[in-house]
N, C-alpha and C positions, 0 to 999 in steps of 0.2 A: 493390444489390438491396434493393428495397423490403421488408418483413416487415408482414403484414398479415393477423391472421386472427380466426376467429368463435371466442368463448370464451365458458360460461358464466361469469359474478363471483361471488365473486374468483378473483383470481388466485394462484397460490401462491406463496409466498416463503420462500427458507431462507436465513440467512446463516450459514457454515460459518467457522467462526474455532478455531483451531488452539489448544491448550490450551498449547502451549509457547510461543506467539507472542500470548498473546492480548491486546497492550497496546489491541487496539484496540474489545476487547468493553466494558471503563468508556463508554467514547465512544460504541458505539451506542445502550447504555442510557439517554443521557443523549440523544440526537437521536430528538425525537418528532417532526419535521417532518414524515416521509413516512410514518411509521408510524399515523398516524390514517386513509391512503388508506381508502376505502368500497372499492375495486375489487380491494384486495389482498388476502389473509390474510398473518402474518409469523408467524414461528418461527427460532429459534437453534441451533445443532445443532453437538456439537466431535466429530460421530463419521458419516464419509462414509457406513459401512454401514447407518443408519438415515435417511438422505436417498433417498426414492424419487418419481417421478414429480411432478417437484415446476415449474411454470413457467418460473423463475428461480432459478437457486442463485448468492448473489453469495461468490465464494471470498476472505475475507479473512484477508492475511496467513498464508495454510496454507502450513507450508514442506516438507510431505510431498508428492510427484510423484504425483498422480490419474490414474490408468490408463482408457484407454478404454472398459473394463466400467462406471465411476462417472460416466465423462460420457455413455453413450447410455441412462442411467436415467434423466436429467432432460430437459426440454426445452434449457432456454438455461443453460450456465453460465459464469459469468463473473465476469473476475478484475481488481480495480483495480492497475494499474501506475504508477507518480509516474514517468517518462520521458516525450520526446517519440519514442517508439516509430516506425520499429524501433531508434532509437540509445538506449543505455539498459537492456539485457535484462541479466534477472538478479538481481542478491543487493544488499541494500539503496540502490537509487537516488537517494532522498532524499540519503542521507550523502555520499556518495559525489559529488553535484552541487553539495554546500555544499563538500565539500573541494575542487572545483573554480572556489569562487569567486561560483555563480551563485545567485541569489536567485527568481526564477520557475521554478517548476517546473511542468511540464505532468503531466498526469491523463490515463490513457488504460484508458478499460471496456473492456476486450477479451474475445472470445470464449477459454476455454479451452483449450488445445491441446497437442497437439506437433509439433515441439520448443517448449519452455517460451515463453511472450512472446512465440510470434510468431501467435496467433489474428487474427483479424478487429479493426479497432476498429470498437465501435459508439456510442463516445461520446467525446470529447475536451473537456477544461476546463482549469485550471492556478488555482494557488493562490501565493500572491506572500509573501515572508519581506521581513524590514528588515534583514536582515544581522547582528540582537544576540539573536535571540532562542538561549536554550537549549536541551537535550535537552527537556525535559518542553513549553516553549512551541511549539517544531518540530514536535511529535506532537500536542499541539490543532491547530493550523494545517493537518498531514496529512487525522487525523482530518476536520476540519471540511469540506475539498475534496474525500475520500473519498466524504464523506455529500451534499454538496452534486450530485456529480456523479450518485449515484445517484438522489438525487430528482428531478434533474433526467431524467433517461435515466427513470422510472417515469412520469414528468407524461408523454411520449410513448408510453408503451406501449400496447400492439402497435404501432404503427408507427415504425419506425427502420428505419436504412438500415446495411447491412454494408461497411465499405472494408478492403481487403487492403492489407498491408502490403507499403511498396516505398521504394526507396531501401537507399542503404548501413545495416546494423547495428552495434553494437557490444555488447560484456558487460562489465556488472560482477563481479570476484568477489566471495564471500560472504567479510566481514569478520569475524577473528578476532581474541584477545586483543593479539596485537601491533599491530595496527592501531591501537591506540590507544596506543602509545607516544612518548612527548613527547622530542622531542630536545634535549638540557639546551645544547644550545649554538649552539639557533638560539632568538629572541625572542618572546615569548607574542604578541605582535601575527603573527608570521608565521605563529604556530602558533593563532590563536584559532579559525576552523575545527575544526580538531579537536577541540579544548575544548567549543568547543559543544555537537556530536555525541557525548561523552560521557555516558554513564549512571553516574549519579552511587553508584546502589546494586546493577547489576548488571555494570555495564562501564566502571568511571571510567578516564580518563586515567592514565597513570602514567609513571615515568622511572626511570633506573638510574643511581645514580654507583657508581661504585667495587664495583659487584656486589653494592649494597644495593638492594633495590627500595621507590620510596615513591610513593604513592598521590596525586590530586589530583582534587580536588571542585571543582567549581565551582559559584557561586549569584549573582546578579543582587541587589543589595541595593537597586533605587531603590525 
């Protein structure tokens, strides 16, 4: 279905980014591409109760469940997912698709909703890794696909087109501190996936011998 309607400019724009998650707010400050739009207004905002009647809310990164009192305040809200949706639902994707091996990962704008991930897509992109980068270069890469898809999905607005989701789904769970434990007796090449995905100062890698626990950093020295 088509969306197409008469608006005075600008339009409004919130971006709702969650104060415990918020790796990705450096990165919008730093992405001025869509942010000089004439057609839009933009604003920042880590607090759902002060987002009211707003055009567009792009929901990043909120890992709090938005109740349907918060989505029929605004007009359109919407959440970037890194899956090829509906396969993909849930708690960090990105990682989750490199411990799998895969290095393109798809982008999907979806409408809001519930149950979680399964809204409308109203945009689809994908953003492509080399298979070395680390934690910190993963999250530019994100970041940079995140923002890309949004400007792109803004250069069309009002007019976009809604598809339902169909096909088999699948979920990821939300990844905890054992998730990141390195098994001392398989090979850092079989393990460098996980390494990767490693947060070096809030989630590093780590391993157990003998019931000591020791910690492991990783850094790219070229």
């Amino acid at each position: 279905m088509s969306n197409r309607s008469i608006h005075p400019c600008p339009y409004r724009v919130t971006f709702l980014i969650d104060k415990t998650n918020n790796w990705i707010e450096h990165h919008l400050k730093q992405s001025q591409k869509f942010i000089s739009e004439s057609k839009f207004t933009f604003q920042t905002s880590h607090d759902p109760a002060e987002i009211l009647d707003q055009d567009i809310v792009f929901i990043l990164g909120y890992t709090k469940i938005l109740g349907p009192e918060f989505l029929k305040k605004n007009k359109l809200n919407l959440v970037i997912h890194e899956s090829d949706l509906p396969l993909g639902k849930g708690f960090a994707p990105v990682q989750w698709q490199i411990l799998e091996g895969k290095n393109k990962i798809s982008i999907c704008l979806i409408e809001a909703s519930e149950p979680v991930d399964s809204g409308n897509i109203l945009f689809k992109s994908s953003f492509t890794l080399d298979g070395y980068e680390l934690y910190d270069e993963i999250r530019l890469q994100q970041a940079a696909g995140t923002f890309k898809a949004i400007s792109d999905f803004l250069g069309v607005y009002p007019d976009f087109t809604r598809t339902r989701q169909t096909g088999k789904d699948s979920f990821y769970p939300r990844r905890g501190h054992k998730d990141g434990e390195i098994n001392v007796d398989k090979s850092v090449r079989a393990q460098f996936n996980l390494l990767r995905i490693g947060n070096n100062e809030d989630w590093p890698s780590h391993f157990y011998i003998d019931g000591h626990k020791y910690v492991v950093k990783i850094f790219r020295t070229e």
